[in-house]
PyMOL Python script that loads the backbone (N, CA, C, O; Angstrom):
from pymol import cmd

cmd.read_pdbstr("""\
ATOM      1  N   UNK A   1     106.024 116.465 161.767  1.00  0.00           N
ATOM      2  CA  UNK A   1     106.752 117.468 161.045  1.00  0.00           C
ATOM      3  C   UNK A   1     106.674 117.151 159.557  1.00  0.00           C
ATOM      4  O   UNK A   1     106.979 116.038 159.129  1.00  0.00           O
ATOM      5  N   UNK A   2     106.229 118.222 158.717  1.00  0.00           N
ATOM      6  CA  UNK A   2     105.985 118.130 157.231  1.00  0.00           C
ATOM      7  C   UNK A   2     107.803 117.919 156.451  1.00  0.00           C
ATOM      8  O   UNK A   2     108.651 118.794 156.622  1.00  0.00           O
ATOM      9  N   UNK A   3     107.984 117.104 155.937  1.00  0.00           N
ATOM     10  CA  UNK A   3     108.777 116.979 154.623  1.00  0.00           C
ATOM     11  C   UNK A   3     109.115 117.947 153.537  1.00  0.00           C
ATOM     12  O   UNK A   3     108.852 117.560 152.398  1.00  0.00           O
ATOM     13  N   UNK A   4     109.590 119.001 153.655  1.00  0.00           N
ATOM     14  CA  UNK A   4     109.403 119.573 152.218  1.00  0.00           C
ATOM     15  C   UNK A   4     109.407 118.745 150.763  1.00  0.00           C
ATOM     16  O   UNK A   4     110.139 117.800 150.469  1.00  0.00           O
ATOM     17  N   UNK A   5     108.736 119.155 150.228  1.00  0.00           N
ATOM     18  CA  UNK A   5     108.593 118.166 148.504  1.00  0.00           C
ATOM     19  C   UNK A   5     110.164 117.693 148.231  1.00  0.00           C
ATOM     20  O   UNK A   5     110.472 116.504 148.299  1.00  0.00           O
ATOM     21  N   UNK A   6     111.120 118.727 147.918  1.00  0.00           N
ATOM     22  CA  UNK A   6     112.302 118.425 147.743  1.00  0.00           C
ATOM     23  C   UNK A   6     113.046 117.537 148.373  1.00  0.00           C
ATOM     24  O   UNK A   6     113.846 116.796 147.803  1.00  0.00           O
ATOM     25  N   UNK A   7     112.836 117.557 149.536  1.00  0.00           N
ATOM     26  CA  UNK A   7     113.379 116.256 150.403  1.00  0.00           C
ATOM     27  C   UNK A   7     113.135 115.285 150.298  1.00  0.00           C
ATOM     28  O   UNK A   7     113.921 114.344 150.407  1.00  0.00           O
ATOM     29  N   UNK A   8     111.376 115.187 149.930  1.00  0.00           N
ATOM     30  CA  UNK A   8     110.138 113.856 149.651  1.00  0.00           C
ATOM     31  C   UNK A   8     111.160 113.386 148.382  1.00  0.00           C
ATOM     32  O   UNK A   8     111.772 112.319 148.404  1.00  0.00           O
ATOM     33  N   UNK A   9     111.253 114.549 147.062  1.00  0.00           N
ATOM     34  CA  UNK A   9     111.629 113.922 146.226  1.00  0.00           C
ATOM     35  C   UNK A   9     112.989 113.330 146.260  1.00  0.00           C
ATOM     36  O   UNK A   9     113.168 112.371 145.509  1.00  0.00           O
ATOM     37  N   UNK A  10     114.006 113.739 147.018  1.00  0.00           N
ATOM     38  CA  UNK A  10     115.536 113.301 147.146  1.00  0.00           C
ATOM     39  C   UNK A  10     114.935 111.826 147.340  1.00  0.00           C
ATOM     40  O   UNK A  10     114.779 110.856 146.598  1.00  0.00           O
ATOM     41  N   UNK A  11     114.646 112.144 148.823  1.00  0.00           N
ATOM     42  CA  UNK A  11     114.031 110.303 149.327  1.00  0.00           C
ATOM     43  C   UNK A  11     113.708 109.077 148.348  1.00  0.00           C
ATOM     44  O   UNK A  11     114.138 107.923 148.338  1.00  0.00           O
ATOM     45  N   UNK A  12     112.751 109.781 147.489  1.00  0.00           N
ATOM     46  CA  UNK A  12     111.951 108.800 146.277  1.00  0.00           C
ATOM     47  C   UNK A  12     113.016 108.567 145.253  1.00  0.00           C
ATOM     48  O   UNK A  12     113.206 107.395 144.928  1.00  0.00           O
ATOM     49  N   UNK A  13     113.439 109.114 144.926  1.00  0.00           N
ATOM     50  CA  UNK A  13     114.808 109.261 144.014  1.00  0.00           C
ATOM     51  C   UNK A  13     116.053 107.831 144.590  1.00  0.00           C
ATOM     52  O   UNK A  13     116.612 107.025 143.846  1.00  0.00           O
ATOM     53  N   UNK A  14     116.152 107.917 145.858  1.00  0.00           N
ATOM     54  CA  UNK A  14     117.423 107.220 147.078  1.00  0.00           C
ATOM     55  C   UNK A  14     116.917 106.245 146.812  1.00  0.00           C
ATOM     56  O   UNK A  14     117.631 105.491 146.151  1.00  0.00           O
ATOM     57  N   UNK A  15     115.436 105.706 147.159  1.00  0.00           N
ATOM     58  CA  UNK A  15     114.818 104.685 147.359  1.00  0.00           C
ATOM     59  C   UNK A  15     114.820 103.692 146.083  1.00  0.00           C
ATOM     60  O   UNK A  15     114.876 102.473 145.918  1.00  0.00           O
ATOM     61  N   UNK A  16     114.742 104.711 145.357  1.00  0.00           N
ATOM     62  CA  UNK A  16     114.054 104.332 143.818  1.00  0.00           C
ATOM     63  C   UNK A  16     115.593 102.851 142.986  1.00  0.00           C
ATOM     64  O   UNK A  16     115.542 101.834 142.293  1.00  0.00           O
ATOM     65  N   UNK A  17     116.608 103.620 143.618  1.00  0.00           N
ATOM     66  CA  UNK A  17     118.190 103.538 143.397  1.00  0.00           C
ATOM     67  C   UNK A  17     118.420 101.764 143.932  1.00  0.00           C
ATOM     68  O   UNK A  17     119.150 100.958 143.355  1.00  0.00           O
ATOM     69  N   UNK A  18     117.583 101.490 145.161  1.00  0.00           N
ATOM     70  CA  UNK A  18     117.957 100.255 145.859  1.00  0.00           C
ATOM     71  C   UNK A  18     117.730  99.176 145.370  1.00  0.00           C
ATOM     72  O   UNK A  18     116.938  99.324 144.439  1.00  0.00           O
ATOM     73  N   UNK A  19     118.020  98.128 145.512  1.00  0.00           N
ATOM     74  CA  UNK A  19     117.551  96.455 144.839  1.00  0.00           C
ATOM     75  C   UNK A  19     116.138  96.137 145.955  1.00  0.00           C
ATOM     76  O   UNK A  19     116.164  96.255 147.180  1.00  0.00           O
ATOM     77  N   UNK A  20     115.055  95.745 145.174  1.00  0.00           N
ATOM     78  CA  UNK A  20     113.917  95.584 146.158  1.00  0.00           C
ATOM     79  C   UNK A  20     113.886  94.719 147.369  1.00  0.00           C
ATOM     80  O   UNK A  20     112.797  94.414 147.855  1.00  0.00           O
ATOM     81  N   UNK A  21     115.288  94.193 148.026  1.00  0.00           N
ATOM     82  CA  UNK A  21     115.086  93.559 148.812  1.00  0.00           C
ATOM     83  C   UNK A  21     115.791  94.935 150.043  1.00  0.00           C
ATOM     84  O   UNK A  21     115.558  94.743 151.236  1.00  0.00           O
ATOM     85  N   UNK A  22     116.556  96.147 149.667  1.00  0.00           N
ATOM     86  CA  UNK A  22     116.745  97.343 150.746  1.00  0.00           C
ATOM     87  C   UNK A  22     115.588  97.946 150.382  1.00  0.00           C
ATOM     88  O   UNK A  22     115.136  98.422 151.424  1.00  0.00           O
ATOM     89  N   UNK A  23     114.998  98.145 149.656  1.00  0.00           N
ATOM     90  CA  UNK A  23     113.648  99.508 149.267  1.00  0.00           C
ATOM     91  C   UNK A  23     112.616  98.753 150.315  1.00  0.00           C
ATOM     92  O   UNK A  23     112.267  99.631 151.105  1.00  0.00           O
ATOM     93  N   UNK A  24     112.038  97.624 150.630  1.00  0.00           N
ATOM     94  CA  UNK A  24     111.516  96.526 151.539  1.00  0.00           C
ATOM     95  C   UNK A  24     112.193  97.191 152.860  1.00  0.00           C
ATOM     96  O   UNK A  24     111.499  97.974 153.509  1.00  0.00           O
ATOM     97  N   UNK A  25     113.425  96.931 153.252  1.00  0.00           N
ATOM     98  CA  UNK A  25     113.725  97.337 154.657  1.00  0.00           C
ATOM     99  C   UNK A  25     113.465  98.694 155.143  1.00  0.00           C
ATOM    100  O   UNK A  25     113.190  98.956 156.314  1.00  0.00           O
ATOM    101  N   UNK A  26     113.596  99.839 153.864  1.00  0.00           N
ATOM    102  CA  UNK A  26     113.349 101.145 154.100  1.00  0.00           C
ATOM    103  C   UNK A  26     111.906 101.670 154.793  1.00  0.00           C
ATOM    104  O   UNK A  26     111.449 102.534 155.542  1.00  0.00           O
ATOM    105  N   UNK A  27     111.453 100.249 153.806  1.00  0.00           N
ATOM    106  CA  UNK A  27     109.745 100.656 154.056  1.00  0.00           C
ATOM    107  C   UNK A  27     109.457 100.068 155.424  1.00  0.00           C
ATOM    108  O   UNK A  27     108.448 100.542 155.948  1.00  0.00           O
ATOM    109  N   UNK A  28     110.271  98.910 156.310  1.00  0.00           N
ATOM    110  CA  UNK A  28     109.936  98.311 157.087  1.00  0.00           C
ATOM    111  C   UNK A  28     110.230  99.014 158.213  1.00  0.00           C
ATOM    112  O   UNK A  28     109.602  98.789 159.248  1.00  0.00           O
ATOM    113  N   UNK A  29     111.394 100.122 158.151  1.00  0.00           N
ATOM    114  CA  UNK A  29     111.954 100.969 159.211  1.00  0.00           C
ATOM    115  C   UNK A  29     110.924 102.225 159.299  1.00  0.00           C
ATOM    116  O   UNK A  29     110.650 102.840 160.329  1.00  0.00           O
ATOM    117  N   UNK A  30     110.442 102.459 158.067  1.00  0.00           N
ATOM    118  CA  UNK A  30     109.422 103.531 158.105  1.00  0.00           C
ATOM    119  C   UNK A  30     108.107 103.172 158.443  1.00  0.00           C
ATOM    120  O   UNK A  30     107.210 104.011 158.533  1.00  0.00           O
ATOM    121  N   UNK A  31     107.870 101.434 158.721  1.00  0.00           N
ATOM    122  CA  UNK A  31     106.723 101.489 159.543  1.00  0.00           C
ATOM    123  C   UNK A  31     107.027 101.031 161.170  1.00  0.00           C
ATOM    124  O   UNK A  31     106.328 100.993 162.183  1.00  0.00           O
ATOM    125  N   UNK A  32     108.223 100.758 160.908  1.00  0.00           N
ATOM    126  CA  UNK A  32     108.846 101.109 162.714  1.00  0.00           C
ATOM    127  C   UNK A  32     108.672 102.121 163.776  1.00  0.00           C
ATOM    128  O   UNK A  32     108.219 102.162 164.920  1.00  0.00           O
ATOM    129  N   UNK A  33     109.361 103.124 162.706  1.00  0.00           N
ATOM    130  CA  UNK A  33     109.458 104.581 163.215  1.00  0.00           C
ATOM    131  C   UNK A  33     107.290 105.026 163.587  1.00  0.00           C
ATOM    132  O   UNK A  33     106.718 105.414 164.606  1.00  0.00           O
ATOM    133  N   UNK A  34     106.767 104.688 162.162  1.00  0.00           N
ATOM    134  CA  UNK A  34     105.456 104.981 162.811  1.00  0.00           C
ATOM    135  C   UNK A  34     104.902 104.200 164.023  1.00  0.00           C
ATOM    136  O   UNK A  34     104.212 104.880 164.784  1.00  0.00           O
ATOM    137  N   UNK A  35     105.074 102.886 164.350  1.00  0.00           N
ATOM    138  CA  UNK A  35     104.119 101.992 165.477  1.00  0.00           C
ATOM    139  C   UNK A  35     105.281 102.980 166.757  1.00  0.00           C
ATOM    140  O   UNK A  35     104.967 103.233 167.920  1.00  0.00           O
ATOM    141  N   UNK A  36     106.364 103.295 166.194  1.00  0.00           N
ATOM    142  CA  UNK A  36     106.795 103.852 167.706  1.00  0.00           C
ATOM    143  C   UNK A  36     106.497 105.126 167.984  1.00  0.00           C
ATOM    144  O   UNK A  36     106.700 105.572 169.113  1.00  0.00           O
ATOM    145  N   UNK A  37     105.939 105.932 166.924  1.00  0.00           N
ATOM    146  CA  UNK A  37     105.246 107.126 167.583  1.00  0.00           C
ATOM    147  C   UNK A  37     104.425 106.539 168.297  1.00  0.00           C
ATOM    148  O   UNK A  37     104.479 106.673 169.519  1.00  0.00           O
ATOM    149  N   UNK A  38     103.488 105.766 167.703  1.00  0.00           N
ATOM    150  CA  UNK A  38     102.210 105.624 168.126  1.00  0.00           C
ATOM    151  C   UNK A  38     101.940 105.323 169.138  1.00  0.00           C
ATOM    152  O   UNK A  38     100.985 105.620 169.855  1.00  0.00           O
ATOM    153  N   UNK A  39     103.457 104.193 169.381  1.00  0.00           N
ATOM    154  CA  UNK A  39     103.175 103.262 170.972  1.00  0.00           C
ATOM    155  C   UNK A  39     103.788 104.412 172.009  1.00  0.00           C
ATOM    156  O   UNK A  39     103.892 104.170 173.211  1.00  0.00           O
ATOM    157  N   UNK A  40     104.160 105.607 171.464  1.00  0.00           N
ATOM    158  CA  UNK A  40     104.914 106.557 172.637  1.00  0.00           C
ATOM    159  C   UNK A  40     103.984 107.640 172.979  1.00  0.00           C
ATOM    160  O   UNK A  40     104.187 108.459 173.876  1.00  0.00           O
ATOM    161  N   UNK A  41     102.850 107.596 172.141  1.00  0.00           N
ATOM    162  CA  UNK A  41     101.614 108.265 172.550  1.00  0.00           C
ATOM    163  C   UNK A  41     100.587 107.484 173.097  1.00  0.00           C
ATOM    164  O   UNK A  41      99.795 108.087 173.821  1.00  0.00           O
ATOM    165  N   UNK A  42     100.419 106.325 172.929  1.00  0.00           N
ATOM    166  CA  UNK A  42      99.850 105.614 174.175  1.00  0.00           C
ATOM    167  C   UNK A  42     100.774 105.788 175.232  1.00  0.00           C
ATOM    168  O   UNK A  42     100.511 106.989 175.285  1.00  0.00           O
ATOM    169  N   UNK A  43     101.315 105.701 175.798  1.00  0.00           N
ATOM    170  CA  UNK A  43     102.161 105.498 176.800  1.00  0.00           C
ATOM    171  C   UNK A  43     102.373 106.963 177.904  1.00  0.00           C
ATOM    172  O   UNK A  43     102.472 107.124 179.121  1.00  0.00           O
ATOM    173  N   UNK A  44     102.371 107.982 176.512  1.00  0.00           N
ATOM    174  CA  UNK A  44     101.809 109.261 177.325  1.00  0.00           C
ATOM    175  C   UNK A  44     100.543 109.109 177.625  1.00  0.00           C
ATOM    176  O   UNK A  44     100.382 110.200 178.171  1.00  0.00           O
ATOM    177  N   UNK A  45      99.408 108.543 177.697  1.00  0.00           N
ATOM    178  CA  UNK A  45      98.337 108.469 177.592  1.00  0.00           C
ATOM    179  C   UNK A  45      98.051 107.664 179.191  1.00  0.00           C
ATOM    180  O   UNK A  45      97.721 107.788 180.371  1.00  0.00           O
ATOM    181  N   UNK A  46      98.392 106.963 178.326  1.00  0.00           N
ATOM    182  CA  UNK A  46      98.436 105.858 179.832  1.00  0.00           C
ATOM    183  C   UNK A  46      98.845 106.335 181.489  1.00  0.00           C
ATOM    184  O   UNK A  46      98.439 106.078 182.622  1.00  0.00           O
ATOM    185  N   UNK A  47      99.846 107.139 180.880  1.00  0.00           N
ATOM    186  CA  UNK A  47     100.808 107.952 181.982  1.00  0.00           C
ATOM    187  C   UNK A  47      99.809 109.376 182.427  1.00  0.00           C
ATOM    188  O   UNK A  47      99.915 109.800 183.578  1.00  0.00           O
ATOM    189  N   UNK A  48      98.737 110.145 181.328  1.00  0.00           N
ATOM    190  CA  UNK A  48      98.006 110.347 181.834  1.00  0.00           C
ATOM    191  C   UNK A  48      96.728 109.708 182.746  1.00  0.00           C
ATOM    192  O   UNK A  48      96.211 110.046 183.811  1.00  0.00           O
ATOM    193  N   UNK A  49      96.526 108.800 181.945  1.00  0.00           N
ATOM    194  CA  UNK A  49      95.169 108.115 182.754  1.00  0.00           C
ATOM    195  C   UNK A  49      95.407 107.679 184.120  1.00  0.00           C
ATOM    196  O   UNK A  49      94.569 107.696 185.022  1.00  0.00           O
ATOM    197  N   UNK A  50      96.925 107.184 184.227  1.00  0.00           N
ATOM    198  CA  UNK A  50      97.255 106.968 185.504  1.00  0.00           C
ATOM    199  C   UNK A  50      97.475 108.247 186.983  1.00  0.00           C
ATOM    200  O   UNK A  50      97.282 108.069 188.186  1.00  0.00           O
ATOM    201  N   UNK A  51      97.751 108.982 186.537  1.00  0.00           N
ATOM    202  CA  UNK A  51      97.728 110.207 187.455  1.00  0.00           C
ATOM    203  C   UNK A  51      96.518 111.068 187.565  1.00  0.00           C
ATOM    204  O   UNK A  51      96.263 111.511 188.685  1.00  0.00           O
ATOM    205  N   UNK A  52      95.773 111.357 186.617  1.00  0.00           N
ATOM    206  CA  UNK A  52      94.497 111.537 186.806  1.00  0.00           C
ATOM    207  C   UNK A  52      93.332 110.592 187.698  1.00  0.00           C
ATOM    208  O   UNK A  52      92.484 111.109 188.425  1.00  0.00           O
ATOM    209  N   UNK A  53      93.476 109.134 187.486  1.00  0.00           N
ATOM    210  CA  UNK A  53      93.181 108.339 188.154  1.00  0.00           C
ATOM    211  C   UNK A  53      93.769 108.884 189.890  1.00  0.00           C
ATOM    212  O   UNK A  53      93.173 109.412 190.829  1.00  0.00           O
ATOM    213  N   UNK A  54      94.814 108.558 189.744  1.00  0.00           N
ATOM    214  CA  UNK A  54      95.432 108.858 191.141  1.00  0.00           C
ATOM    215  C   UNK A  54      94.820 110.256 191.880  1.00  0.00           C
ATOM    216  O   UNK A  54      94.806 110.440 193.097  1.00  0.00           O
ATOM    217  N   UNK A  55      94.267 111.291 190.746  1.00  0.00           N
ATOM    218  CA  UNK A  55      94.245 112.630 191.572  1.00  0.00           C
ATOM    219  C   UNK A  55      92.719 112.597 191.939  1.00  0.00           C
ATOM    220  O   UNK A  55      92.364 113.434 192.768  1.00  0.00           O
ATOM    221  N   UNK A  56      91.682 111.670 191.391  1.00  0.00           N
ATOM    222  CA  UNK A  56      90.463 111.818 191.679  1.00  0.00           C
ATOM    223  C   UNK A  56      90.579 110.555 192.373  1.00  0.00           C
ATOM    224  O   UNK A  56      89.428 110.305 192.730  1.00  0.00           O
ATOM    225  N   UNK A  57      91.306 109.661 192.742  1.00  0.00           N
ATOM    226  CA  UNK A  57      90.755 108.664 193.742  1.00  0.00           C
ATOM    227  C   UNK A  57      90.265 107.674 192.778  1.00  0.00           C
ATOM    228  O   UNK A  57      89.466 106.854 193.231  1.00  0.00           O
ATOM    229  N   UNK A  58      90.553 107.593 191.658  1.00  0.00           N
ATOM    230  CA  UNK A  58      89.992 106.193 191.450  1.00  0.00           C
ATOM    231  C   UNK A  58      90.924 105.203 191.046  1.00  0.00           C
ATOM    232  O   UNK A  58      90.537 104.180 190.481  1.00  0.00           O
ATOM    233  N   UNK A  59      92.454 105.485 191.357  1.00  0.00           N
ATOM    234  CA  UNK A  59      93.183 104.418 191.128  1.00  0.00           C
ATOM    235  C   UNK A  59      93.209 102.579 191.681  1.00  0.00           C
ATOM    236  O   UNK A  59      94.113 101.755 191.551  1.00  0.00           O
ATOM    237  N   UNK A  60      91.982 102.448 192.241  1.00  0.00           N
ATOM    238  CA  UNK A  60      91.188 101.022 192.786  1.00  0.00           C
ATOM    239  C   UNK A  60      90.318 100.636 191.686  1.00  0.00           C
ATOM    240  O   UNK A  60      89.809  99.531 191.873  1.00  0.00           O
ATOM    241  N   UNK A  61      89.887 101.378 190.263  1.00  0.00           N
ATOM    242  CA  UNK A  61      89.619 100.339 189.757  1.00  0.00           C
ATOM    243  C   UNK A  61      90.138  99.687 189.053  1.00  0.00           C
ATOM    244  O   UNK A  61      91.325 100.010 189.026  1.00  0.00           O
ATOM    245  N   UNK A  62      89.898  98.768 188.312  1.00  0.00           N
ATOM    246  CA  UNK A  62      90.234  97.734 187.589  1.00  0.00           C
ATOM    247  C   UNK A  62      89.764  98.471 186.128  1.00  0.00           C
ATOM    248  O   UNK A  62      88.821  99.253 186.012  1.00  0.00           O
ATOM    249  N   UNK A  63      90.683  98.007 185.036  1.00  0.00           N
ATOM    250  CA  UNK A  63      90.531  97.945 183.711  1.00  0.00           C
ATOM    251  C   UNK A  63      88.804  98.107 183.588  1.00  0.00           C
ATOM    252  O   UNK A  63      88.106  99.120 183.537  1.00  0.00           O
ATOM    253  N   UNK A  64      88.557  97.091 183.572  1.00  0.00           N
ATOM    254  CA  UNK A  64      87.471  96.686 183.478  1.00  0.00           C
ATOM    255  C   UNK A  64      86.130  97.469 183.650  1.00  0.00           C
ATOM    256  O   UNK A  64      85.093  97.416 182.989  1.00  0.00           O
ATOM    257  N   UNK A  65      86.514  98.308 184.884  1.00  0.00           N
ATOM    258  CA  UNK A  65      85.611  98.845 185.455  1.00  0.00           C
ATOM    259  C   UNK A  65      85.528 100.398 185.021  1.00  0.00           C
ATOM    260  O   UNK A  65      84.486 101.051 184.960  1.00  0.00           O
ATOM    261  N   UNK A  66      86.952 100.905 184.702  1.00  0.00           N
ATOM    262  CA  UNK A  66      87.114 102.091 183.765  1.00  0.00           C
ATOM    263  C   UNK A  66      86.384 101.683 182.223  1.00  0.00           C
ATOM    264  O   UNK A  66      85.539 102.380 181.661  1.00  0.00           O
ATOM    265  N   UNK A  67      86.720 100.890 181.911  1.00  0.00           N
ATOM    266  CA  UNK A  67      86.378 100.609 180.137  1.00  0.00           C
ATOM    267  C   UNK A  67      84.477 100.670 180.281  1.00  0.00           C
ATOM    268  O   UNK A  67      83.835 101.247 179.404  1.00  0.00           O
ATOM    269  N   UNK A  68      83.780 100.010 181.469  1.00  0.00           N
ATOM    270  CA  UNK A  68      82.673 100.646 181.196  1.00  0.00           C
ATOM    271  C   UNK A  68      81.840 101.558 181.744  1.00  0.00           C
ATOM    272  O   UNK A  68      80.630 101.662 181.541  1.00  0.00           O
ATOM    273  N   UNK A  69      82.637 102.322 182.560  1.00  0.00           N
ATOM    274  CA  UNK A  69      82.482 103.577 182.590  1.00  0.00           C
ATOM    275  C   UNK A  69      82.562 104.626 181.807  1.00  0.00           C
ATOM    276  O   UNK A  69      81.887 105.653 181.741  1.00  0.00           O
ATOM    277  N   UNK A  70      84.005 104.014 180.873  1.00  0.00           N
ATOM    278  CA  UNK A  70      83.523 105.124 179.628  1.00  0.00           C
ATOM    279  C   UNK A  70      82.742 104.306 178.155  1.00  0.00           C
ATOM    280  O   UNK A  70      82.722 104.665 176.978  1.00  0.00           O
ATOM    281  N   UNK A  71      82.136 103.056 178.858  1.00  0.00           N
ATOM    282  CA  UNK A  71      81.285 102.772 177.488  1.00  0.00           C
ATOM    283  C   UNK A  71      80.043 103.156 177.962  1.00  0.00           C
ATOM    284  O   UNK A  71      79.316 103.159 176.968  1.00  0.00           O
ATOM    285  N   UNK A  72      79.256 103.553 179.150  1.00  0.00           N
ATOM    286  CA  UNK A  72      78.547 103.860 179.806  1.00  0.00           C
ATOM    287  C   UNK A  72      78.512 105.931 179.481  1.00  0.00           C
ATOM    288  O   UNK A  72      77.653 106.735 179.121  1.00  0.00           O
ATOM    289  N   UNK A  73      79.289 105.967 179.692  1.00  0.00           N
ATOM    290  CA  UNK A  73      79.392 107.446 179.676  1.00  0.00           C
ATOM    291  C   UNK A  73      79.039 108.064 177.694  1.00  0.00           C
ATOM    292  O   UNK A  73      78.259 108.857 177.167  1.00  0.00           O
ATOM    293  N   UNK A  74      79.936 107.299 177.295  1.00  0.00           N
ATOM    294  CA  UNK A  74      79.716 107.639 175.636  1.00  0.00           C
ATOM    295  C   UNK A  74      77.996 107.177 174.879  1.00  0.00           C
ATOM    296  O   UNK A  74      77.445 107.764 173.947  1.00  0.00           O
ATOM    297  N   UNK A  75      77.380 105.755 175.790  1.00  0.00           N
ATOM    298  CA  UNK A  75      76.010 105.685 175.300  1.00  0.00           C
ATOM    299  C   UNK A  75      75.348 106.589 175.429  1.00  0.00           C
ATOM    300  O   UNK A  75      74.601 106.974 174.529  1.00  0.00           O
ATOM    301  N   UNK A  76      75.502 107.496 177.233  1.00  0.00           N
ATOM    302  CA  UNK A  76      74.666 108.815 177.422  1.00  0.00           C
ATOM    303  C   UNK A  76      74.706 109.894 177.004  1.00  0.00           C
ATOM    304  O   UNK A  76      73.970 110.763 177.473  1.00  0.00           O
ATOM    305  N   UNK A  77      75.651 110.168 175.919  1.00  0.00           N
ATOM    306  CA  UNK A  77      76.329 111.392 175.523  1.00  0.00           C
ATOM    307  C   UNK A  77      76.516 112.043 174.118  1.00  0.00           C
ATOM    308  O   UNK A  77      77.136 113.100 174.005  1.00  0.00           O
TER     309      UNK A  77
END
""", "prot")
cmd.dss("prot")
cmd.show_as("cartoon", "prot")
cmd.util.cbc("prot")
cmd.orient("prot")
């Protein structure tokens, strides 16, 4: 979801206000908030690969054996 500028700028303004040891935590929560999108879209991911797996029958392989299947698949392609 986009920020409007005005908000961006309130923020920069708030931030601007702190002693650099809170402007540091702000920034540390704002790279929180990003690794936890990120890790919550792996996880949908995963949660796909796993049921798809399950619906074609290949939930018997191993890591291993998926990873070069699709390194196998991407050389031919």
């Amino acid at each position: 979801m986009a920020i409007k500028t005005k908000n961006k700028s309130f923020i920069k303004k708030e931030i601007d206000k702190l002693p650099p040891e809170l402007a540091q935590e702000v920034l540390d929560f704002i790279e929180f908030l990003k690794q936890k999108e990120e890790t919550k879209t792996w996880v949908e991911f995963d949660e796909w690969a796993l049921n798809l797996a399950k619906a074609k029958k290949f939930s018997n392989l191993t890591e291993k054996e998926v990873a070069n299947i699709v390194k196998s698949f991407r050389e031919n392609n």
